[in-house]
N, C-alpha and C positions, 0 to 999 in steps of 0.2 A: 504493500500500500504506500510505503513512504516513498518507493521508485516512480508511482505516479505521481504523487502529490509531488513530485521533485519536477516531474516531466512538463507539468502542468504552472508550473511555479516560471518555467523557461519560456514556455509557450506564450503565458499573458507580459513576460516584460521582455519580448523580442516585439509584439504586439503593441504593445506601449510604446517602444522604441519608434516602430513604422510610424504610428498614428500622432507619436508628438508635433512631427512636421506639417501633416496634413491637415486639413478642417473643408468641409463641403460645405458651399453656399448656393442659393437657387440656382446663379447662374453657372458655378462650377462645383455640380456633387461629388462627394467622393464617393468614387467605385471599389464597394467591398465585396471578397470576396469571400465564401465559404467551400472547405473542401471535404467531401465527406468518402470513403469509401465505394460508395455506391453510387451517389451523386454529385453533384456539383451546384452552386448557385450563387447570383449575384446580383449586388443593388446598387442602386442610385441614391445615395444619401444626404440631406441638408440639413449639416446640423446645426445652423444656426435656429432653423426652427424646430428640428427634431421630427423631419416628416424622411419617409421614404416616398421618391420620386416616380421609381422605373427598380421593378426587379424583373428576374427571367432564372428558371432552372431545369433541371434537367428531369424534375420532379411534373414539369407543367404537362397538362394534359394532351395540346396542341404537341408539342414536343416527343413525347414518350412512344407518340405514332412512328417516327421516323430515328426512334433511336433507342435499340434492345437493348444498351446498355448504357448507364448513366455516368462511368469511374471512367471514362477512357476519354484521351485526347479528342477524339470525335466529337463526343458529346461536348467537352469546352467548346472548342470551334463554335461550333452549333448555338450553345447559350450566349455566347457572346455577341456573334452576331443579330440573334433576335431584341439583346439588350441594346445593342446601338440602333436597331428597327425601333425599340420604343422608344427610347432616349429620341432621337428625329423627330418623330411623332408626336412627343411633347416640348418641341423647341429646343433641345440642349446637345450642342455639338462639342463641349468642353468637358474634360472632368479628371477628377486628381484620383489617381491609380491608388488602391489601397489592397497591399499584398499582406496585412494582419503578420501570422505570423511562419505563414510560409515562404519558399525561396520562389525565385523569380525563374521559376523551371518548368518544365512539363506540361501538365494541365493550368496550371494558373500562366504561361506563358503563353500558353494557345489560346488561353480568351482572351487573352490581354490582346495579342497579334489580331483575333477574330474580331472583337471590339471597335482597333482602329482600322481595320479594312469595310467595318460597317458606317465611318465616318467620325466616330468618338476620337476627341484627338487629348493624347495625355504624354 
C-alpha cells in the first residue's frame, strides 16, 4: 500500500508541476488530458470561470462505433480530432496543452498531433 500511496504522491506533484504554468481562459482553454487503460479523454477547460468548454472521449457513443478499442494510438488520433471538431464549432482555435502528469509520448502525443491537424493551435 505504501508503494502506491508513494506512486500516487509522484503522480499529483509532476501534475502540479505541469499545471503551475498553465491557466485556461474563455478565449484560450486549457486542454487536459486523461489517460486510462482502456480509454482515453479530453477537455477544454476555463478556469477562470470553472466551466468545461469542449470534451470528447473514446468512451463517447458516436465514437465507440468506429473504434473496438479505446487504449490504443488510434483511438487518440480519433479523440483529438473530434475535440478540435468541437472546439471550431464553439469558436476556439487556441488552447494551452495540459499533459497533467504524463510524458509527452505515445497516446497523449497522438492527440496532441491529432488536435492541431484539426486546427487547435498550442
Amino acid at each position: 500500500m505504501d508503494r502506491q500511496k508513494a506512486k500516487h504522491r509522484r503522480q499529483v506533484r509532476r501534475r502540479q508541476h505541469v499545471r503551475s504554468s498553465i491557466t485556461g481562459t474563455a478565449q484560450r482553454p486549457r486542454l487536459t488530458v486523461f489517460r486510462s487503460s482502456k480509454h482515453i479523454y479530453a477537455q477544454l477547460v476555463d478556469d477562470l470561470n470553472g466551466v468545461t468548454i469542449a470534451s470528447a472521449s473514446s468512451r463517447a457513443e458516436t465514437l465507440q462505433k468506429e473504434l473496438p478499442y479505446g487504449g490504443n494510438i488510434k483511438a487518440a488520433k480519433v479523440v483529438g480530432k473530434k475535440l478540435a471538431e468541437v472546439a471550431k464549432g464553439k469558436g476556439i482555435s487556441a488552447a494551452a496543452f495540459d499533459r497533467g502528469h504524463y510524458r509527452y509520448h505515445g497516446r497523449i502525443k497522438a492527440l496532441a498531433d491529432a488536435a492541431r491537424e484539426g486546427g487547435l493551435q498550442f
